[in-house]
MIDOSE-1310 file (N, C-alpha, C; in nm, 2 decimals, decimal comma, always signed):
residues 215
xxxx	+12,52/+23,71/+19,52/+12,63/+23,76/+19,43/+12,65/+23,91/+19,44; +12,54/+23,97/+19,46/+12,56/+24,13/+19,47/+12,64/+24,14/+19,62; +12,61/+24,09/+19,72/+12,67/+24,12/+19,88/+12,83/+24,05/+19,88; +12,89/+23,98/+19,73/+12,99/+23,90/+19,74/+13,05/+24,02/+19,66
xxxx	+12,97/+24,09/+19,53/+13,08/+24,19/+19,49/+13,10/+24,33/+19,57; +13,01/+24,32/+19,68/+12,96/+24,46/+19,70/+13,13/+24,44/+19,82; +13,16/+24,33/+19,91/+13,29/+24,29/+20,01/+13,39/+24,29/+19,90; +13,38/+24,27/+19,81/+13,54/+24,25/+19,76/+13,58/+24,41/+19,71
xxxx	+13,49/+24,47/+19,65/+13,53/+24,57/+19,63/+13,56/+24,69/+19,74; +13,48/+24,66/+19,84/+13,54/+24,74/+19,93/+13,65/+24,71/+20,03; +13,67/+24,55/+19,99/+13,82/+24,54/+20,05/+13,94/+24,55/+20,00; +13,92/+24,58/+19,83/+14,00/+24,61/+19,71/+14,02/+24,74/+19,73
xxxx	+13,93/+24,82/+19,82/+13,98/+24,96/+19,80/+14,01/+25,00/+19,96; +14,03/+24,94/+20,00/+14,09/+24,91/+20,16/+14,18/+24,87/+20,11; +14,24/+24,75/+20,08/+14,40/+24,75/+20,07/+14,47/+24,84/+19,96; +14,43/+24,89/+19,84/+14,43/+24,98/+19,75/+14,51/+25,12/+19,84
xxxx	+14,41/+25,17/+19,95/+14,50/+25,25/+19,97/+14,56/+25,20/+20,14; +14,56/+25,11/+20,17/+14,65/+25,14/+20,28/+14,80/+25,06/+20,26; +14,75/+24,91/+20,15/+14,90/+24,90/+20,11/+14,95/+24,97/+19,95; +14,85/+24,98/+19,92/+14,92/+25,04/+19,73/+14,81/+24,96/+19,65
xxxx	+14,85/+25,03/+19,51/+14,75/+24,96/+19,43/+14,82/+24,90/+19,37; +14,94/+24,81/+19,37/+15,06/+24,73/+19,28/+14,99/+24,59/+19,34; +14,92/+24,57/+19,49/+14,89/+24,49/+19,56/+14,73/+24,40/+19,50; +14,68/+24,53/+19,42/+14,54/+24,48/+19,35/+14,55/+24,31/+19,28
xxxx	+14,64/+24,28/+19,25/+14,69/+24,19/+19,18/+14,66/+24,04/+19,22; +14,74/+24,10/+19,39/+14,75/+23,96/+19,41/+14,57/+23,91/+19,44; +14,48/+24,04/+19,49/+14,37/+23,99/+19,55/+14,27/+23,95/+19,38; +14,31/+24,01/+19,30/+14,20/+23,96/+19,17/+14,24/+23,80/+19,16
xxxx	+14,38/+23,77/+19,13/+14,41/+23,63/+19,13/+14,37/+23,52/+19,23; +14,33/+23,62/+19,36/+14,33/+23,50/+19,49/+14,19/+23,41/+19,41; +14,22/+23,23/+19,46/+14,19/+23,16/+19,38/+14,02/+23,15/+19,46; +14,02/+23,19/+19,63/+13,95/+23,22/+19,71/+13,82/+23,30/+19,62
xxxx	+13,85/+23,42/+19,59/+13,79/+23,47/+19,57/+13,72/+23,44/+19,43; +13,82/+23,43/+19,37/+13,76/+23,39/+19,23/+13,60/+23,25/+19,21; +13,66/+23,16/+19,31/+13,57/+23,02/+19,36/+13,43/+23,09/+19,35; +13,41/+23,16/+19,47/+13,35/+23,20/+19,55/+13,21/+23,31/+19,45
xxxx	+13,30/+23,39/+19,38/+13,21/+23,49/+19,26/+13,14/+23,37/+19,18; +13,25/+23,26/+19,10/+13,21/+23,19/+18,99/+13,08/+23,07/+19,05; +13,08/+23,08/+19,16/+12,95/+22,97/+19,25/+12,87/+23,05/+19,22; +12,84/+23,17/+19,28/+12,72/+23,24/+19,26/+12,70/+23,28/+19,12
xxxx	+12,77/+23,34/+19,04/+12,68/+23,31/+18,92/+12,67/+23,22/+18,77; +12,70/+23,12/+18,89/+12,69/+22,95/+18,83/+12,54/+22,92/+18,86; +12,56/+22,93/+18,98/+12,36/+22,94/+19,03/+12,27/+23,03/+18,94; +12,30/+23,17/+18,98/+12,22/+23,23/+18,93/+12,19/+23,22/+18,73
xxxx	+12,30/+23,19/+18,68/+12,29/+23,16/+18,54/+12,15/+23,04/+18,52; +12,26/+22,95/+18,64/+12,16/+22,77/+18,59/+12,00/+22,81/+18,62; +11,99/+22,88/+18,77/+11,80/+22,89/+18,80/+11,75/+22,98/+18,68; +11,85/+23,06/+18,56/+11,76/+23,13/+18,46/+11,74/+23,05/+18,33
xxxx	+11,80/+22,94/+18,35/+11,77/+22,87/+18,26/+11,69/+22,77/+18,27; +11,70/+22,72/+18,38/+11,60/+22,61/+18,46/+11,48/+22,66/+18,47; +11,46/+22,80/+18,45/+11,33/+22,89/+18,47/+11,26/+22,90/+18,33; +11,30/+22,95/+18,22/+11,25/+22,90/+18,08/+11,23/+22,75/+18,04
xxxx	+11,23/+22,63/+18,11/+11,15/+22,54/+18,07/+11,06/+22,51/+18,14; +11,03/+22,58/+18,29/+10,91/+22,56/+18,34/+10,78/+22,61/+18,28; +10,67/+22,54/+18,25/+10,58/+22,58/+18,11/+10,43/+22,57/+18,18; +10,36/+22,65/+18,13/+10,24/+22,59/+18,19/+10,11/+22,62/+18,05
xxxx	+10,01/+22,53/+18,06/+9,92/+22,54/+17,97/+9,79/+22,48/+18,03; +9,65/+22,52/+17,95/+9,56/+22,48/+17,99/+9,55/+22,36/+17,99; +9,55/+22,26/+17,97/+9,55/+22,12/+18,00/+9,68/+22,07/+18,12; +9,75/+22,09/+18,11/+9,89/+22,06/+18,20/+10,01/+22,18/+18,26
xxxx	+10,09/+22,15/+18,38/+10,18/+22,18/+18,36/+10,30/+22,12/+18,41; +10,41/+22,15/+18,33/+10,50/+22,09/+18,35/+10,64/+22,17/+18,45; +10,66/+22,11/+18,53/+10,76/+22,15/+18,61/+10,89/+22,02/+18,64; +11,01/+22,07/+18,63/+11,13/+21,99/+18,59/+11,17/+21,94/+18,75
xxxx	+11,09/+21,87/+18,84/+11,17/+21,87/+18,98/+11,27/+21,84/+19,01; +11,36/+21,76/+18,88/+11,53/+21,71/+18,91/+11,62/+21,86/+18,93; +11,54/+21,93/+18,81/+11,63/+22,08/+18,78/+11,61/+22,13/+18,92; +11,46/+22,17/+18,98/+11,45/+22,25/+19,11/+11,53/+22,19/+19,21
xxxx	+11,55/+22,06/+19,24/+11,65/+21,97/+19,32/+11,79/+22,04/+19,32; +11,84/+22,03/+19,14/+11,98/+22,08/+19,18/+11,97/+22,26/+19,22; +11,89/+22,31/+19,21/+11,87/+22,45/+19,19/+11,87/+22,48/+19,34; +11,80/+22,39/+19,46/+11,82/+22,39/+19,57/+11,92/+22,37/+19,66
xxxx	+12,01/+22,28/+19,57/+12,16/+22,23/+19,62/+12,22/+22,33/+19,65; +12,24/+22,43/+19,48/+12,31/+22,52/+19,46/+12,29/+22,61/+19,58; +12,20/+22,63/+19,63/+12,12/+22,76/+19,71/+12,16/+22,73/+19,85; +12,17/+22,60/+19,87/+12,25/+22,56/+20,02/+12,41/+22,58/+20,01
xxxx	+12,43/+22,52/+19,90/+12,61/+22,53/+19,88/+12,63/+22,70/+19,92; +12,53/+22,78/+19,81/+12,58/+22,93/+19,85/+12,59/+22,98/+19,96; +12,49/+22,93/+20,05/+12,53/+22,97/+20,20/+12,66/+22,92/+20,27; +12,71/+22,81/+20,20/+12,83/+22,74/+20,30/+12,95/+22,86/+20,24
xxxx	+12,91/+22,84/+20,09/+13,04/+22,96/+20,04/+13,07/+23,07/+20,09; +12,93/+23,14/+20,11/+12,93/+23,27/+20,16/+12,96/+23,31/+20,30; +12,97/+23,20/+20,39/+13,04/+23,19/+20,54/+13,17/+23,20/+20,48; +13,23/+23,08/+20,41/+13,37/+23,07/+20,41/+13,43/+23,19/+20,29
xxxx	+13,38/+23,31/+20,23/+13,38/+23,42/+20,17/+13,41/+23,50/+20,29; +13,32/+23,51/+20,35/+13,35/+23,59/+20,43/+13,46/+23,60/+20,55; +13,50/+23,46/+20,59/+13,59/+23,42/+20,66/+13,73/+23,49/+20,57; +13,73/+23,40/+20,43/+13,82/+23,45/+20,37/+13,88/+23,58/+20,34
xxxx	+13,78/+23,65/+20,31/+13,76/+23,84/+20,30/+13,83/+23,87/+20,37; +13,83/+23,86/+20,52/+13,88/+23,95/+20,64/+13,98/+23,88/+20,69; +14,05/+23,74/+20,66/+14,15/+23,70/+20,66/+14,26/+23,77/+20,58; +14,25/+23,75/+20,42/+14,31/+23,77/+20,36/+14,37/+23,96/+20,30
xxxx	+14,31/+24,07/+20,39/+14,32/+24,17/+20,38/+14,43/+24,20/+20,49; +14,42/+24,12/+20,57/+14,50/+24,14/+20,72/+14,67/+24,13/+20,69; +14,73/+24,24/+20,77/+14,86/+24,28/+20,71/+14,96/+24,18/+20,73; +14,97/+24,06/+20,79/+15,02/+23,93/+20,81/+14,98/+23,86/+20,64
xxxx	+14,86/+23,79/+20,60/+14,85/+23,80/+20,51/+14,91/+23,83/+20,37; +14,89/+23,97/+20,36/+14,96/+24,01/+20,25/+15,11/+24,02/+20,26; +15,16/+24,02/+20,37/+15,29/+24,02/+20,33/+15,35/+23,84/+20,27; +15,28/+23,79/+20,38/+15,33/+23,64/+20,33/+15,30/+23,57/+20,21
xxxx	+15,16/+23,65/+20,13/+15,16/+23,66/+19,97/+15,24/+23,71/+19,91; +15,28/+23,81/+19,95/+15,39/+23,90/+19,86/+15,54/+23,85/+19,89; +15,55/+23,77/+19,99/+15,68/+23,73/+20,00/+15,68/+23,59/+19,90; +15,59/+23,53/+19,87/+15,56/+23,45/+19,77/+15,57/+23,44/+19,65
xxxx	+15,54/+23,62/+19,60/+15,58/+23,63/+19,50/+15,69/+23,67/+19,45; +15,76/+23,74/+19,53/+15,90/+23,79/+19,54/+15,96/+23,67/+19,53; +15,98/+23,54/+19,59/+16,04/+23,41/+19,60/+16,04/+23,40/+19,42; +15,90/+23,38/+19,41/+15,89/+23,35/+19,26/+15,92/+23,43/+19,18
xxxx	+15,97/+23,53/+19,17/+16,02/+23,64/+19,09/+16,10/+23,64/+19,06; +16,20/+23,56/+19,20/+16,35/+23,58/+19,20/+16,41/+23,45/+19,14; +16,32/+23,34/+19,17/+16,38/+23,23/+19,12/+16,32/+23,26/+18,95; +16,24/+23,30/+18,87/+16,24/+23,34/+18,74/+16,33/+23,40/+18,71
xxxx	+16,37/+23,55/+18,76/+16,45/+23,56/+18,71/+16,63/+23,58/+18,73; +16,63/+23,52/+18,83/+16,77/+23,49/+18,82/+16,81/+23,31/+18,84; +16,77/+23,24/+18,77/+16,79/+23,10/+18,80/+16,94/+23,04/+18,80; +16,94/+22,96/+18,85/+17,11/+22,88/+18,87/+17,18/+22,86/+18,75
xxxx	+17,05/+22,83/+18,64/+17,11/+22,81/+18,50/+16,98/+22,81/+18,40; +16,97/+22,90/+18,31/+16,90/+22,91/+18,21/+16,93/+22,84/+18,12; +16,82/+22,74/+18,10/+16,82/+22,62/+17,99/+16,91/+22,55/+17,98; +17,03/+22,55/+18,05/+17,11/+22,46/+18,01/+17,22/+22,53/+17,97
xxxx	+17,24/+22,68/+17,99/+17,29/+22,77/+17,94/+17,34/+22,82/+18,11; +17,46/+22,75/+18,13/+17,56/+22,79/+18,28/+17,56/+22,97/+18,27; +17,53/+23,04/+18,37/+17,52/+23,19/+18,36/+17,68/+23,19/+18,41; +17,76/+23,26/+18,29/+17,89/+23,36/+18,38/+17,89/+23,51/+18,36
xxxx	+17,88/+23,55/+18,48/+17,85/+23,69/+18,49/+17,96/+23,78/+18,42; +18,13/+23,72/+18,42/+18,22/+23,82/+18,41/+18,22/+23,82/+18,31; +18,19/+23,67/+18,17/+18,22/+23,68/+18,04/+18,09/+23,79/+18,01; +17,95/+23,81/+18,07/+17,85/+23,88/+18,01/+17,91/+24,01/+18,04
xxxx	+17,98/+24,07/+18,16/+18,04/+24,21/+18,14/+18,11/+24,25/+18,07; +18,19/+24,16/+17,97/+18,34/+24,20/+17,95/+18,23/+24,19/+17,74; +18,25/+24,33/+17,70/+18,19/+24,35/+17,56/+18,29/+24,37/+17,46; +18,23/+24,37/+17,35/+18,34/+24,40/+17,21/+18,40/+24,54/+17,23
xxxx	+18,52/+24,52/+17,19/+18,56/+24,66/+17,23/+18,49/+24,73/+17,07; +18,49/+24,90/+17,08/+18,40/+24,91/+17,01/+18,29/+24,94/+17,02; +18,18/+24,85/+17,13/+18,06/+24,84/+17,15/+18,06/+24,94/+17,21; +17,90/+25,03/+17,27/+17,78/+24,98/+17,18/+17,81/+25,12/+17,02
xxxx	+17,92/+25,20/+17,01/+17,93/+25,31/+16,90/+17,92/+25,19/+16,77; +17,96/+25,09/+16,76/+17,90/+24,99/+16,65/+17,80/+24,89/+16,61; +17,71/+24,89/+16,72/+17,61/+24,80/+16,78/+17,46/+24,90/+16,67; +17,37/+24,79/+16,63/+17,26/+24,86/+16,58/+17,17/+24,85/+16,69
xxxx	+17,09/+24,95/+16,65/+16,99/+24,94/+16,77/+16,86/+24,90/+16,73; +16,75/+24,79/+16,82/+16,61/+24,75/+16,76/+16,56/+24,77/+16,83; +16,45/+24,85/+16,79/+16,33/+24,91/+16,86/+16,23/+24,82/+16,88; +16,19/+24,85/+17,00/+16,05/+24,77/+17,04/+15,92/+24,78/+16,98
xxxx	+15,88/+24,69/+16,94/+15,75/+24,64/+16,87/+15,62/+24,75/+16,91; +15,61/+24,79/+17,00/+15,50/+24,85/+17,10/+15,51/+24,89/+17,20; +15,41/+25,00/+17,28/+15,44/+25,06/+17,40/+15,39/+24,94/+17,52; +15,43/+24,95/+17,63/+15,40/+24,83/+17,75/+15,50/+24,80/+17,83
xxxx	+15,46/+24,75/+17,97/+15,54/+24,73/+18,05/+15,63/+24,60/+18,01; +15,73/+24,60/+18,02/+15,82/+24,42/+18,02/+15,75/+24,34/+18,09; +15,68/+24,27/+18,10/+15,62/+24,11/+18,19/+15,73/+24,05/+18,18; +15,80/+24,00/+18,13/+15,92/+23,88/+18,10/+16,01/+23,91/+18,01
xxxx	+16,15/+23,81/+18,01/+16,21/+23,81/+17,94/+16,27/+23,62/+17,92; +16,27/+23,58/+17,79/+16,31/+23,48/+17,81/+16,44/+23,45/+17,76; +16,53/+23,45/+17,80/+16,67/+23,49/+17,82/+16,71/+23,40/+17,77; +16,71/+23,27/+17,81/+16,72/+23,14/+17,76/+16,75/+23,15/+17,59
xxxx	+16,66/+23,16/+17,55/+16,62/+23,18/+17,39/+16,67/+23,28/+17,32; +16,71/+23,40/+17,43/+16,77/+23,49/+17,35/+16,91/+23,46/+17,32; +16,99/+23,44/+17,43/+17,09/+23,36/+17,44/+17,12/+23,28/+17,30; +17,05/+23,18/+17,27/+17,06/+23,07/+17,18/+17,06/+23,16/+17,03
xxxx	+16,94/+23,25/+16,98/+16,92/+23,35/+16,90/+17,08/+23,43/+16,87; +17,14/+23,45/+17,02/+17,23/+23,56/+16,94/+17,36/+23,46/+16,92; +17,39/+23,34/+16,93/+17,48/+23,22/+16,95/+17,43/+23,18/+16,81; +17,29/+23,13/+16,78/+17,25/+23,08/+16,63/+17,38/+23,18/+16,48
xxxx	+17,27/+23,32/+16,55/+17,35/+23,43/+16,44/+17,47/+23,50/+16,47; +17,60/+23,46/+16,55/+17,69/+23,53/+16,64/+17,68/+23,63/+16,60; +17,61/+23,73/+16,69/+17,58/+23,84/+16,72/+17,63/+23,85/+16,84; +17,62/+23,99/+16,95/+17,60/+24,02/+17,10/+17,44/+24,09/+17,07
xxxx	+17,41/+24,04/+17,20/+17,27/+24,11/+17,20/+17,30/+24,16/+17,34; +17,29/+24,34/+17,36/+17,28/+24,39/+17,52/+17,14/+24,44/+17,55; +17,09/+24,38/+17,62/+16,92/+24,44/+17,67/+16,93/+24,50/+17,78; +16,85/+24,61/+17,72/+16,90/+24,80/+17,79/+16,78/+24,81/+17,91
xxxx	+16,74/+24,67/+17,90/+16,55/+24,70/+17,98/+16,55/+24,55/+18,07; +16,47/+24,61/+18,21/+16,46/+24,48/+18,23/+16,32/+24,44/+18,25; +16,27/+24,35/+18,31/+16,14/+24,37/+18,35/+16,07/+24,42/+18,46; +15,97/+24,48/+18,42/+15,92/+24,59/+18,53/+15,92/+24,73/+18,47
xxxx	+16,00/+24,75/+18,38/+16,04/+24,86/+18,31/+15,90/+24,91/+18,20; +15,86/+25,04/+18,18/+15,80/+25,08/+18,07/+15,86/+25,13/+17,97; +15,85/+25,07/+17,77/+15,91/+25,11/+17,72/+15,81/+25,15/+17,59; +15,80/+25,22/+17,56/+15,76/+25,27/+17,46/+15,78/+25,25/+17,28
xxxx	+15,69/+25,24/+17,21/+15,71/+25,19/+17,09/+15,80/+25,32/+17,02; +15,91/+25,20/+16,97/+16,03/+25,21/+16,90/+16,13/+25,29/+16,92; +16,11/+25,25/+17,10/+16,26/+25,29/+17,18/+16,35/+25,20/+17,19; +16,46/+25,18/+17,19/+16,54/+25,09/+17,17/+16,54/+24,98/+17,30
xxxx	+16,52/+24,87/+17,20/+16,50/+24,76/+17,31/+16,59/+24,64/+17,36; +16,65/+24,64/+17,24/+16,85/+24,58/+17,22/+16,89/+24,64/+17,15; +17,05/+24,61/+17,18/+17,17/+24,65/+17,06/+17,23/+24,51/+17,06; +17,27/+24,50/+16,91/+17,31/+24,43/+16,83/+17,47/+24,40/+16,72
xxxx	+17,56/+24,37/+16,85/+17,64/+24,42/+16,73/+17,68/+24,28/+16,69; +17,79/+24,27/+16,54/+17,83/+24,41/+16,48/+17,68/+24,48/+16,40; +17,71/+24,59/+16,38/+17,65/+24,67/+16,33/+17,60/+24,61/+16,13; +17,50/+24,53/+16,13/+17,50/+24,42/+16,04/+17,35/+24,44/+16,00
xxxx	+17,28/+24,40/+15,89/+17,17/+24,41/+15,87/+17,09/+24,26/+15,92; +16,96/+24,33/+15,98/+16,91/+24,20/+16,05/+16,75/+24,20/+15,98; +16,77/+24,08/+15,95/+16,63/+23,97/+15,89/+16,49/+24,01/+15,95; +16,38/+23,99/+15,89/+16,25/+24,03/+15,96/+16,26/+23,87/+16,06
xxxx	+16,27/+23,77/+15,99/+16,27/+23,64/+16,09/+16,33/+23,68/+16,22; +16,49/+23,69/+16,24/+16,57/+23,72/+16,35/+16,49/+23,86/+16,42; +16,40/+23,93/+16,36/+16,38/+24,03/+16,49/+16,25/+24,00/+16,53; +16,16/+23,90/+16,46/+16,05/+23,83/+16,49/+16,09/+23,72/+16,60
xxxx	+16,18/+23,67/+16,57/+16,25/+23,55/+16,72/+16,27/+23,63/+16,83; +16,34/+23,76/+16,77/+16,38/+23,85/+16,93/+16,32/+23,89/+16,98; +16,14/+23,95/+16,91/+16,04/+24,00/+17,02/+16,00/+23,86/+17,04; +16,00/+23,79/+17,01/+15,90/+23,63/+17,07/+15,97/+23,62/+17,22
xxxx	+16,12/+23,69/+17,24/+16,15/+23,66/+17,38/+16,10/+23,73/+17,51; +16,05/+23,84/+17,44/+15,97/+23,93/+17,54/+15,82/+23,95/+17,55; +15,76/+23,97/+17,66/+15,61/+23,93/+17,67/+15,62/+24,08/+17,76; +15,51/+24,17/+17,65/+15,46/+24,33/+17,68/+15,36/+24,29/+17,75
xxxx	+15,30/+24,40/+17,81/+15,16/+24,44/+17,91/+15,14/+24,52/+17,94; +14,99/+24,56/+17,94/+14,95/+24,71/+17,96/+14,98/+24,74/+18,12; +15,02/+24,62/+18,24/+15,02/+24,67/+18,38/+15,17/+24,61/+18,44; +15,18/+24,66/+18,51/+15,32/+24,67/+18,53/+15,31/+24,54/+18,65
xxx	+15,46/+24,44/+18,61/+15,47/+24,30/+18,68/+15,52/+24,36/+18,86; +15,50/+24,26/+18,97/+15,58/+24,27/+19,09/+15,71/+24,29/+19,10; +15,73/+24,18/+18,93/+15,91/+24,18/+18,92/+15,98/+24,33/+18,90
């Protein structure tokens, strides 16, 4: 377990600085890696438990051989992992590699957020340019809940939210953006007094985070 954290971190800080540290992401998630930590201290956890019922007294002692059985399983498995750990390690740092990760996630980025049609909700671009005349010198403005990067927006819903209460809702932010608590996060017009419910639906469409998305 120690020779498994001792490679990842130093290939965390190998790609850290030769591709960036926006890249840290994809290798904490890699599922490779994750496997591979959570085997060893699956072992090491089970042999300290399996070790508190081995008992010994003057008349007898008792030793659990089913437990030592699987405890030796585990100890062969860790060698197979720890080959294919290491295989994995030096594969997955290699600049072929990360790009075809990262083109992966870019794919998925793009199909989140620009889809063919949100919910059911046909996207037209020119009706979304074309605003109240007026706007935004009449538009209220709502401030964001908290400081954090935008992870998401779920558009879909906001959509429906500003169609429930005909309102316009213009979102001044997109994701990827850092906004700070109680900078303006939409405008709202007309210029109308809005409900704690209605501004509780409108942050439910946005998902904050302290680290900033690929998107």
């Amino acid at each position: 377990a120690a020779l498994t954290f001792s490679i990842t971190i130093a290939g965390l800080s190998t790609a850290s600085a030769q591709f960036g540290p926006r890249l840290l992401s994809n290798f904490i998630r890699d599922r490779g890696y994750q496997f591979v930590l959570g085997t060893f201290l699956a072992a090491f956890v089970y042999c300290l438990l399996v070790l508190r019922t081995i008992q010994s007294t003057e008349s007898k002692q008792f030793v659990p051989y089913f437990s030592l059985a699987v405890g030796i399983f585990f100890a062969i498995a860790g060698v197979g992992v720890l080959v294919y750990f290491i295989h994995h390690a030096a594969f997955s740092i290699r600049a072929e590699s990360i790009v075809a990760s990262t083109g992966k996630e870019l794919r998925k980025a793009i199909d989140h957020l620009f889809p063919a049609e949100v919910d059911g909700i046909a996207e037209d671009r020119a009706a979304a340019r074309s605003l109240p005349e007026g706007f935004p010198t009449g538009a209220r403005e709502i401030p964001a809940p908290q400081s954090g990067y935008i992870q998401a927006v779920d558009q879909g819903r906001l959509a429906r939210l500003a169609d429930d209460h005909d309102v316009v809702l213009k979102l001044d932010h997109r994701p990827g953006r850092f906004i700070t608590a109680e900078e303006t996060l939409l405008q709202s017009w007309p210029d109308t007094a809005l409900d704690q419910s209605f501004l509780e639906d409108a942050y439910d469409c946005f998902e904050l985070g302290a680290q900033r998305p690929l998107t």
